[in-house]
N, C-alpha and C positions, 0 to 999 in steps of 0.2 A: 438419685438413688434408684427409681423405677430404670435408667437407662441400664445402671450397673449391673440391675437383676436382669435384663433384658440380655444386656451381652455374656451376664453368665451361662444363663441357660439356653441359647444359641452355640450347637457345637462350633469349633473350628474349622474352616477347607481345609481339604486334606490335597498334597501335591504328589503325582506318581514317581513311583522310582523303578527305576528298571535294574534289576541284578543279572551281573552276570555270575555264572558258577562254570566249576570246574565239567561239569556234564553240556552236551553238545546241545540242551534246549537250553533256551531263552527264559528266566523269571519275569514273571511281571508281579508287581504286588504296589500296595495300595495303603501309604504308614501316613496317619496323621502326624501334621506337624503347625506350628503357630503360623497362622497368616495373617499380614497387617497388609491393609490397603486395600484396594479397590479386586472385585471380580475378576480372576481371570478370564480371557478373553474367550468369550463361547465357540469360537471357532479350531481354540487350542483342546478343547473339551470333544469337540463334533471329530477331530481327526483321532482322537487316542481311543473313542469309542469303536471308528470303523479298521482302527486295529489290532483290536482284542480278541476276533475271530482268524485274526493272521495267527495270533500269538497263540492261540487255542490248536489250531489246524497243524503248527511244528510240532508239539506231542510236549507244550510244557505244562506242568503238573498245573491240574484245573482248579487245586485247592489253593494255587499262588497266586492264580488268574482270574480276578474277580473281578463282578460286575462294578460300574461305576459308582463306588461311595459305598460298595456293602462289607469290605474287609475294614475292622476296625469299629465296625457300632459299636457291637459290644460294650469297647470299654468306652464307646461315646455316650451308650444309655446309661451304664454305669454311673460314668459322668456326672448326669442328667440327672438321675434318680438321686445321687450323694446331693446334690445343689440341695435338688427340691425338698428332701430332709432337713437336710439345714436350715431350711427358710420356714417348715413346720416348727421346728423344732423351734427356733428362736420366738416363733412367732404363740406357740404355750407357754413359751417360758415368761414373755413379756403380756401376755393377756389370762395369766394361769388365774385368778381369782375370777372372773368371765367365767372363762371355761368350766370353773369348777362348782358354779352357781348352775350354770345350764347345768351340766351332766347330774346332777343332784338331780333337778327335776325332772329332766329325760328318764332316768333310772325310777325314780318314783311314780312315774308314767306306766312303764314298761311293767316294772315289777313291783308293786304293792307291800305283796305279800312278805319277802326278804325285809322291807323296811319297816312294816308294821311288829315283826317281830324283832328288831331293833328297839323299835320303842316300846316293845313291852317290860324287856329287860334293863330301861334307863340308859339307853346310848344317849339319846338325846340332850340330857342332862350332862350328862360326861364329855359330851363332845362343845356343851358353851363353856365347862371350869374347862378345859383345854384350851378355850380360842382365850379367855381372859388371863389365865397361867401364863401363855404366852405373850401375852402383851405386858406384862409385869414383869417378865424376864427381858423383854428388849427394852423396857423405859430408862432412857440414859439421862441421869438427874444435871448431870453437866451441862448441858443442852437447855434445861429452863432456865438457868438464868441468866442464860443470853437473849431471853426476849423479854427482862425488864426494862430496856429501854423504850423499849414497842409496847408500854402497858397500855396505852388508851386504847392502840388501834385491838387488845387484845381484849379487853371491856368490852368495846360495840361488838366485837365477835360475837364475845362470851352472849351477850344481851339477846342478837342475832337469834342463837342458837338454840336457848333454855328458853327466852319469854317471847318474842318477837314471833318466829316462825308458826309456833303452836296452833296462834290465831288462826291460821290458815283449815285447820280442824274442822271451826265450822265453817268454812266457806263449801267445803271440799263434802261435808256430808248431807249439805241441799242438795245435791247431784244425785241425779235418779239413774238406777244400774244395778241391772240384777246379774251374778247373784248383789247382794246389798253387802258380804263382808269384802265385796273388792273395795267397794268406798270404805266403808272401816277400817280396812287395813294401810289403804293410803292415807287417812286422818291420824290413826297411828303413828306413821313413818313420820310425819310432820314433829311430833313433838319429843321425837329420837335428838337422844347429841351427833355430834358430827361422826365421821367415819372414822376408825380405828387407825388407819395407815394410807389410805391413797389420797387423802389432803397433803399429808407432810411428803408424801413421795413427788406428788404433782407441782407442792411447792419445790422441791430441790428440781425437779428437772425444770423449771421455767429460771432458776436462778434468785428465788425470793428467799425471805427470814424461815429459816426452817425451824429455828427455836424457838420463833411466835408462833408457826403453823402447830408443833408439836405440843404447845404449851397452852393453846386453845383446844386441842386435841382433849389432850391429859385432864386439865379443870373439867373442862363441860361433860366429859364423860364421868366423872366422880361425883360432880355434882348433879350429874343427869339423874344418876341412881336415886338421889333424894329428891327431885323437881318432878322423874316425871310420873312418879303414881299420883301427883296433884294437877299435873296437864289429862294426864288422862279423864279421871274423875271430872275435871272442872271442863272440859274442850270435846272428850271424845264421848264418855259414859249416858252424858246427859242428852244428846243427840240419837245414841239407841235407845233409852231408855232401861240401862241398865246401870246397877248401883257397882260399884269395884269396893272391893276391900282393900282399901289404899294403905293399912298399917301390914295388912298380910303379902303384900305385894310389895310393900316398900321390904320389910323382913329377909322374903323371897331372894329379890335383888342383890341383896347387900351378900345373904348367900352365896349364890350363884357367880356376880359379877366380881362384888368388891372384896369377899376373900379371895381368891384365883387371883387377883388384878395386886392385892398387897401382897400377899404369900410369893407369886413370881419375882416381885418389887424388893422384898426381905431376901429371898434366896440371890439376888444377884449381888443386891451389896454384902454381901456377908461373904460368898464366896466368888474370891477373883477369881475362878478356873471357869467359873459359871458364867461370869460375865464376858468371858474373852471369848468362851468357846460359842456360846451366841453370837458374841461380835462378827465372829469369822463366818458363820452359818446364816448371816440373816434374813438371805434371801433363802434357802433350807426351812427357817421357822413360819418365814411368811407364806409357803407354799403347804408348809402342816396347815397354818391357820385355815386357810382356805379352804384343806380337804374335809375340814371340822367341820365349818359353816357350811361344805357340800352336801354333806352328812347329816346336816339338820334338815337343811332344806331336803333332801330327800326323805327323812321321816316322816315330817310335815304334808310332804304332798302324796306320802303312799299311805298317808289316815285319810286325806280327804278325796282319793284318786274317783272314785265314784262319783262324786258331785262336779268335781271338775270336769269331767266326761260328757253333762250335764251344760257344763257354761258353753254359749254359742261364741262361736271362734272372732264376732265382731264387736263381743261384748267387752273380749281377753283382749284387743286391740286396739278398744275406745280406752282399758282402764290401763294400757302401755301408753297411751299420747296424755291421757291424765297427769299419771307421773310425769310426762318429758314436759308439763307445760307447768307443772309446781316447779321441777327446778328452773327452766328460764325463769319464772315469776324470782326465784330466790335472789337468781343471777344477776337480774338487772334490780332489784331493790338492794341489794349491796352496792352496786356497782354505784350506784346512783347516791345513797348513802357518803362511800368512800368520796364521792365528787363536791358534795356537798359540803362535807368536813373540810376537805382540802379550803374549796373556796372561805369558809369560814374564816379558819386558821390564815389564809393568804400568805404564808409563806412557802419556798421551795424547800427550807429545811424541818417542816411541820413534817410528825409522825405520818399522816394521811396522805402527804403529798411527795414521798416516795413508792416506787414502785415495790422495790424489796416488798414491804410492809402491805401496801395495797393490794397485791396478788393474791396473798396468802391469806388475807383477812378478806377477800370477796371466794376464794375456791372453800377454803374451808367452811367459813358460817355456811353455804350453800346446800354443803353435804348435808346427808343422813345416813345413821348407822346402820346395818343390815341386822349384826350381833346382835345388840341390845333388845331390838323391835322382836325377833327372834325368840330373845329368853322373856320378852316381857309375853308374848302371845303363849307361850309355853307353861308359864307360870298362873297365867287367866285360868286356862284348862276350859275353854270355848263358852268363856264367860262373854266374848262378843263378836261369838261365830265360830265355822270350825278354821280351827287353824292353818289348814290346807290353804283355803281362799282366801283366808287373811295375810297370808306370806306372800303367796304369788305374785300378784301386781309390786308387791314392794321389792321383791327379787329382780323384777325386769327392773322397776323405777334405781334400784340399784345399780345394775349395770349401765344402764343410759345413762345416767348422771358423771359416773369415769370415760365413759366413750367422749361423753358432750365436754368434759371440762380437758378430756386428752386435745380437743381437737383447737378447744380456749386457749391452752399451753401452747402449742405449737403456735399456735397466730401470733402469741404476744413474743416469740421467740425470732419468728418471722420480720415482726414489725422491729426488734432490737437489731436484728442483723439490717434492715433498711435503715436504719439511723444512725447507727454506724459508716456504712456506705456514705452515706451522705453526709454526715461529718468530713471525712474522710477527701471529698471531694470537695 
């Protein structure tokens, strides 16, 4: 692929042509055309130069008679410039949730003051029933129950995800790091359901159960809403030493998420124009989503821009390797899990000891949700910290976790096409 792009954006040699015309000078001109094979010969090069001043000095028109290789850029930079578009362009389209986490923050950087007045008016709130609206409008009910045959491996997920991972709460808030809501905020993300959409997307591009990935998805986030105002309270609350209102919080939730998340869910089966026109749009919805969760996260960090300003740039570094070292920790106690089960089980046709199945139950339990972590910090109302610093580290620890499991996808993609090969052989 690198070579592809290599030879795109490498103009073509270009070969001379000499016109003749009905007038008594000589044309010279200079038209790109496709060249395949080797250099020509530099010596064919060194004679057409020393006779450009012949061809200048007969009186032919100087605008036909151009220097070596200068008639024609134009439409070579042209060229040039359409490629390197192209390769922008695909390259936001394919990293648009990334990009739209950064530019939140960048913007709430820059300009405070525009996002402060956002959240005075309640965007912020409007912008999580948006991102849950739409996930209600793309839930395709067809799709779960194709992964009841995968129910166990969808159990240890499930387990994974709600009760398993939480622990890690307090491991994460003995860690000393000021300011102190950056560890907060990552004992937070711990006890999030999995991500909304790039588990199930990550399982389809690697070739696994995407009706298990989306159906670990769907549960643990319905069930998050009820589990985790009691993760918090029982993992996170009692390590700052602040009490949560776990019924007002739970209320909250159900609010914010779980209407938006059924109301999307009711409009799609009720109306098939609703479900098709999603259907056809869905990469359209998922780049709304994105710009919703952009738009929080920019609230969030133009309330707390001042303190942020505030945290030393090695502090905001330490608690980006933090996160990248909770998800490997996720990583490999799934991985290790799914290996364990398999050996249990000892068969090749045991749920665990496919890979369909094993993929998508070690990428997804892995994740954590940005959304949810989002409306629950939102809904505290800086019951444990301000908000700003409690989003941030979770916003990087967010993207790392897609960059790290894009790069997992490809491997195991890599090692399918060697075994094939070698089947083969």
């Amino acid at each position: 692929m690198g070579a592809g792009i290599l030879q795109a954006l490498i103009p073509p040699p270009r070969t001379p042509k000499i016109i003749f015309s009905n007038q008594s000078n000589l044309q010279f001109s200079w038209n790109p055309v496709p060249f395949h094979g080797s250099i020509p010969n530099p010596a064919f090069h060194r004679t057409f130069r020393s006779l450009l001043p012949i061809f200048r000095a007969s009186g032919g028109n100087s605008n036909q008679v151009e220097a070596f290789g200068s008639e024609g850029s134009g439409d070579l930079n042209s060229g040039n410039v359409l490629t390197w578009a192209q390769l922008l362009l695909k390259f936001a389209k394919d990293n648009f949730l990334p990009l739209a986490l950064v530019s939140g923050v960048a913007l709430g950087l820059a300009n405070p003051t525009l996002g402060c007045l956002l959240h005075k008016y309640g965007l912020s709130k409007v912008s999580t029933f948006g991102i849950f609206l739409i996930s209600g409008l793309m839930l395709r009910s067809g799709e779960i129950g194709a992964a009841a045959s995968a129910w166990p491996a969808g159990m240890i997920g499930l387990g994974s995800i709600l009760f398993f991972s939480p622990f890690f709460s307090k491991l994460i808030l003995k860690l000393q790091l000021a300011p102190r809501e950056f560890v907060t905020g990552l004992a937070i993300f711990c006890c999030m359901p999995t991500t909304l959409s790039s588990g199930v997307a990550l399982t389809q591009l690697v070739g696994g159960n995407s009706a298990l990935a989306l159906a670990m998805t769907i549960i643990s986030n319905l069930f998050g809403i009820l589990i985790v105002p009691f993760s918090l309270s029982k993992f996170v609350a009692g390590g700052v030493g602040v009490t949560i209102p776990t019924k007002q919080l739970f209320k909250s939730l159900v609010i914010t998420l779980l209407v938006p998340l059924i109301f999307g869910k009711v409009l799609r089966n009720s109306l098939s124009i609703v479900a098709e026109y999603v259907d056809h749009n869905r990469q359209l919805f998922s780049m709304i989503s994105a710009i919703l969760l952009g738009l929080v996260s920019w609230i969030q960090v133009s309330r707390s821009r001042s303190l942020l300003l505030m945290v030393k740039p090695s502090m905001f570094l330490l608690a980006i390797v933090m996160g990248i070292l909770l998800h490997l920790i996720l990583l490999g106690i799934n991985a290790l899990a799914v290996q364990l089960l398999s050996a249990i089980f000892g068969t090749e046709k045991s749920v665990f000891s496919k890979k369909e199945n094993a993929r998508p139950l070690i990428i997804v339990s892995s994740q954590k949700t940005l959304p949810v972590m989002v409306a629950v910090v939102e809904q505290l109302g800086g019951a444990l910290g301000e908000p700003g610093l409690l989003v941030l580290p979770c916003v990087a620890a967010h993207i790392n976790q897609i960059i790290m499991d894009s790069f997992l996808v490809n491997f195991w993609l890599q090692k399918d096409r060697f075994s094939e090969l070698s089947k083969e052989l």
